[in-house]
C-alpha positions in Angstrom: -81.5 -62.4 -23.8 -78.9 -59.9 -24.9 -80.7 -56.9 -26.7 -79.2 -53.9 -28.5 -81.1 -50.6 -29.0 -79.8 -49.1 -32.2 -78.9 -45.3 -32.6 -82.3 -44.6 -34.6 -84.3 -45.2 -31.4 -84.4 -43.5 -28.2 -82.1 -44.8 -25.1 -84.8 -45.1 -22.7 -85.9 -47.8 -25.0 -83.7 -49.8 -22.5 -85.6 -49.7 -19.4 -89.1 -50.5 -21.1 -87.6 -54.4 -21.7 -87.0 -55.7 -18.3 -85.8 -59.1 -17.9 -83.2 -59.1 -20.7 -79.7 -57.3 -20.6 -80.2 -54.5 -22.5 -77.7 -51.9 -24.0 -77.6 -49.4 -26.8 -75.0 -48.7 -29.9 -74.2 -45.7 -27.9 -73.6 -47.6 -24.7 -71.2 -49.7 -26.6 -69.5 -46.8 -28.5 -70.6 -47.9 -31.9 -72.0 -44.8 -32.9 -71.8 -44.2 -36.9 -71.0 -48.2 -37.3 -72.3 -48.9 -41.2 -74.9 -51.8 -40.8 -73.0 -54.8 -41.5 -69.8 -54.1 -39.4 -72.6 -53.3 -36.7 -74.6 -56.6 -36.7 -71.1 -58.2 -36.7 -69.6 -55.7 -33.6 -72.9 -56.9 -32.0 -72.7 -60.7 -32.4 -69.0 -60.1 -31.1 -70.7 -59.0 -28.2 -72.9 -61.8 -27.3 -75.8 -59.9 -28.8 -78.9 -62.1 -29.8 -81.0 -59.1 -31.3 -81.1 -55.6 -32.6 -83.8 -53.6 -32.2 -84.2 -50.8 -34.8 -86.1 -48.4 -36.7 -84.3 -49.1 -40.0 -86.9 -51.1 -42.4 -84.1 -52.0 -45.0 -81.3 -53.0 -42.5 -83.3 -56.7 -43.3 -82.8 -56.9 -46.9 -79.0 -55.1 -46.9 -77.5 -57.7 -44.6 -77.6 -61.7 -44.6 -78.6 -62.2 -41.2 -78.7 -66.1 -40.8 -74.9 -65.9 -41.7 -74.0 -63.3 -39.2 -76.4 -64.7 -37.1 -78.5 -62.0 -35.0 -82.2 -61.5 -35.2 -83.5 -57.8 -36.1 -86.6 -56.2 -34.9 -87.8 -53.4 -37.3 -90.0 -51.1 -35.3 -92.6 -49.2 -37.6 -96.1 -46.6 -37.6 -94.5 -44.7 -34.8 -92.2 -42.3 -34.1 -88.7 -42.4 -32.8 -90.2 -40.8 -29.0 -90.8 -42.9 -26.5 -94.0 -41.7 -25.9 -95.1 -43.9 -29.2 -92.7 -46.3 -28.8 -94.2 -47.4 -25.3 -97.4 -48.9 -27.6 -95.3 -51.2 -29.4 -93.5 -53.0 -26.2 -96.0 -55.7 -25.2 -95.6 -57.1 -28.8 -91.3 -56.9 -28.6 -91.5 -58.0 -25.5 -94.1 -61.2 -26.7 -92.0 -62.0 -30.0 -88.6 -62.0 -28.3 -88.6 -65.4 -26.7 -89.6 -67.1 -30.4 -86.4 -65.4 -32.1 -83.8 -67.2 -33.6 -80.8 -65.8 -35.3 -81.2 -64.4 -38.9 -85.0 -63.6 -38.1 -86.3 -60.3 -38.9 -89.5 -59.2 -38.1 -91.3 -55.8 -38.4 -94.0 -54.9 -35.4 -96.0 -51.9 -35.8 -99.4 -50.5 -34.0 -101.9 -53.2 -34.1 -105.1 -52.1 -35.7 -107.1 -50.2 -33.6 -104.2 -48.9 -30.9 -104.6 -45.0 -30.2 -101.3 -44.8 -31.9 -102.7 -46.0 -35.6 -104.6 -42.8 -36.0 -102.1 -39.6 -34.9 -105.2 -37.2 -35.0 -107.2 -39.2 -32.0 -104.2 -39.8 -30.3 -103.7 -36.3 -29.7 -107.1 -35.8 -29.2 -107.4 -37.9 -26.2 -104.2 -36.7 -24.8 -105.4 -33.0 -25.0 -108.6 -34.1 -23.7 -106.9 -36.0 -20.9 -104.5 -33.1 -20.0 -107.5 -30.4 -19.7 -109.1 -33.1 -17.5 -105.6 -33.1 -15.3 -104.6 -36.1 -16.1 -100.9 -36.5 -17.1 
């Protein structure tokens, strides 16, 4: 499967989906690209899904009709520290996409991530412990 990283989300995004060819809008050169002429650039590219941080890229652009699938990641930031948490589920739901899906995918209830405060807890804890 054909994946592109949008500019919202870190590059190293890349190398946490293995098994699918995966580049970003900056690989490409489609930096600054307004949504629609972006979705279209990336379909012209043999592009099956976008991968983004952008919740209302779903509801601004008819995506059956240009026909890519968007994954909207939420709850985290844009490090890929946080990101790593959500790539079990993108890497679960991509094989059930079909063009003009969109789907959200967040921290599921109960990941370290949900609550900021014990996440940073534990990795404080972790670091005085020398773990790293």
């Amino acid at each position: 499967m054909r994946i592109l990283i949008d500019e919202s989300l870190p590059r190293s995004l890349a190398e946490q989906l293995p098994g699918h060819e995966v580049s970003t809008v900056r690989d490409q050169r489609w930096l600054g690209l307004r949504n629609g002429v972006l979705l279209r650039a990336a379909v012209d590219g043999g592009f099956e899904v976008l991968v983004t941080g952008d919740r209302s890229l779903p509801y601004q652009q008819n995506l059956r009709r240009i026909g890519i699938s968007v994954l909207v990641l939420t709850g985290v930031r844009s490090r890929i520290g946080d990101l790593r948490f959500l790539v079990t589920q993108i890497s679960s739901v991509l094989p059930l996409l079909k063009a003009g899906d969109a789907l959200e995918i967040g921290p599921l209830k109960g990941d370290v991530i949900c609550d900021r405060s014990i996440a940073d807890q534990l990795l404080a804890t972790a670091a005085a412990r020398g773990f790293t």
